[in-house]
N, C-alpha and C positions, 0 to 999 in steps of 0.2 A: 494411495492417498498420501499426501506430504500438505503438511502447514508450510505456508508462505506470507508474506507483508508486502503490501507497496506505500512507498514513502515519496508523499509531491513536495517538493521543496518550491517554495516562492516566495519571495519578498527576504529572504533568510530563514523562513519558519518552514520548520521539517513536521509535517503530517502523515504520520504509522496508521495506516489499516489493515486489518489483516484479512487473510484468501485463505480460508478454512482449507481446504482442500482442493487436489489438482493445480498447485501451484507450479510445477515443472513448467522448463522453459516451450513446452509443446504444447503447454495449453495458460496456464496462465500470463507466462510470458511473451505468447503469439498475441493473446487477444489484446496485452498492452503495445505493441510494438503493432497492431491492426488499429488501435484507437490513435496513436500517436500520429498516423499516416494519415489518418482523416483529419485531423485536428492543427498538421505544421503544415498545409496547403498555402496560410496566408500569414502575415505578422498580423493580421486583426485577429482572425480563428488562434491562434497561438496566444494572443492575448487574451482574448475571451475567457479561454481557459485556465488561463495562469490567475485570472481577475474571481474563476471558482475556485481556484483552491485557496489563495488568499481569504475566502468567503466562508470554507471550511469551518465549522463548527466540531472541536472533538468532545468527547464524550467520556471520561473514566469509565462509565460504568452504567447500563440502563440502570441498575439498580438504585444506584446514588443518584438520581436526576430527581430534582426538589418540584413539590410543586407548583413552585414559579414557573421554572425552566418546561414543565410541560404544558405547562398553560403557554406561555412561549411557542413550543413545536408546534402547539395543537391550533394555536392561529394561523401559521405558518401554515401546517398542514392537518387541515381538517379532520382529517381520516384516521390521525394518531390520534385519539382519547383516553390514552392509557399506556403507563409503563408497559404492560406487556404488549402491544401492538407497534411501540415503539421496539420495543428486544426483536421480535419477529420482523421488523421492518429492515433493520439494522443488520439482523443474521442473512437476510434475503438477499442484502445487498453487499453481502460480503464475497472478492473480488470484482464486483462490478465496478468499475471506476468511472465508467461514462454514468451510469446511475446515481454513485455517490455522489459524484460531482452535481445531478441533477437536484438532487433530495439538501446537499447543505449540509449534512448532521454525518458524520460518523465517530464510531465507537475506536477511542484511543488504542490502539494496540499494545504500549512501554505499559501505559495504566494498569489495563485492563487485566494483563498475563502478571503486571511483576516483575518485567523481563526486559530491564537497561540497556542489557549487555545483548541482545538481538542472537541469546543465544540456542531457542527453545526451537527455533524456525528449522523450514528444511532449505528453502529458494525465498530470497528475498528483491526486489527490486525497486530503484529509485530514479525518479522521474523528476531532472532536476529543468527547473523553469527559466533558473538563475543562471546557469552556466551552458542550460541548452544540451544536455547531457542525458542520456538513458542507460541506468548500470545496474549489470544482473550481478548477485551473490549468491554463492552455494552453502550450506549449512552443514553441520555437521563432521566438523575442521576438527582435526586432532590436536591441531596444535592453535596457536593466537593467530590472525589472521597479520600478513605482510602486505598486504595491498589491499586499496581502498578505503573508503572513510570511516571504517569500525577499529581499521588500530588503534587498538588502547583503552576499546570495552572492555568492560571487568569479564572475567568466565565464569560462570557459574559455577556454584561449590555445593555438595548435600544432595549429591544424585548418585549415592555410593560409591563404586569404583569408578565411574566416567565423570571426566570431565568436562563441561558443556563449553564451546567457546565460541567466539561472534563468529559471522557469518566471513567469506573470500569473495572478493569481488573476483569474477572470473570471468565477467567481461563488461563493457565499455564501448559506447557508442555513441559520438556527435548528434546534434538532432540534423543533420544534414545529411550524415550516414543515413541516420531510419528513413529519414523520406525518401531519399532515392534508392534504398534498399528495395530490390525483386523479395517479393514475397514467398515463399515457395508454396505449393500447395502441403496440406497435413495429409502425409500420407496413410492416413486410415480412412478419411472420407472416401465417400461413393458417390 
């Protein structure tokens, strides 16, 4: 189990959500790099999507949501009448990004953790709209990271002897790469 983020950049605004668990590039980073594939087929389907995340709603915290803001969701979305069906909705759709994007609302990641410096992660990935780019980061860096757009997060301090520091981009991919990228199959399916 490894904690992971994915971050949609569009319009210049960078949106953190997080992927609880199974974030490795064999599962959370297949399913984003499968969704990518459906989605750059057209500049309309490409925009479509860049026009959700722009649409993106984040969220510090189910806790902190006033009750305007749920009187708000709950118009939106019938089905949430409650802080807590909104937390459970929220957690449900944590990695999902074709869901997120469907639902409108998700829970801030930097907010939520605490966590500026994107240092608490294990795989991180950014899904940029703006420059047409998909870039994976690996966590768990001994040292400050040299490539990528986290040089020059702070590291984290008051985790004893370890010191926690941002994420490595350790890899980088045109959205022209991904599309005409062969998919491989997961070699544990049947």
């Amino acid at each position: 189990m490894s904690q992971g983020a994915v971050a949609l950049v569009a319009s210049g605004v960078t949106k953190i959500t997080y992927g609880h668990s199974n974030s490795e590039p064999d599962y959370l980073g297949w399913d984003l790099l499968a969704m990518l594939k459906t989605v750059l087929v057209t500049p309309a389907q490409e925009a479509a999507v860049k026009a959700q995340v722009n649409a993106l709603v984040g969220l510090p915290s189910t806790r902190d949501v006033t009750d305007t803001e749920l009187g708000q969701i709950t118009a939106a979305h019938p089905e949430i009448t409650s802080r807590a069906l909104l937390r459970a909705k929220l957690r449900a759709l944590l990695g999902d990004i074709p869901g997120t994007l469907n639902f409108g609302i998700y829970e801030d990641y930097v907010a939520f953790n605490n966590d500026p410096g994107l240092t608490q992660l294990d795989w991180g990935y950014l899904v940029d709209f703006d420059a047409r780019v998909f870039e994976i980061y690996r966590g768990n860096q001994f040292g400050a990271p040299t490539v990528g757009r986290l040089v020059g997060l702070p590291q984290a301090t008051g985790f004893g002897m370890r010191q926690l520091y941002p994420l490595q981009r350790v890899g980088l991919f045109t959205f022209t790469q991904v599309n005409a990228a062969t998919l491989p199959t997961r070699w544990w399916a049947n």
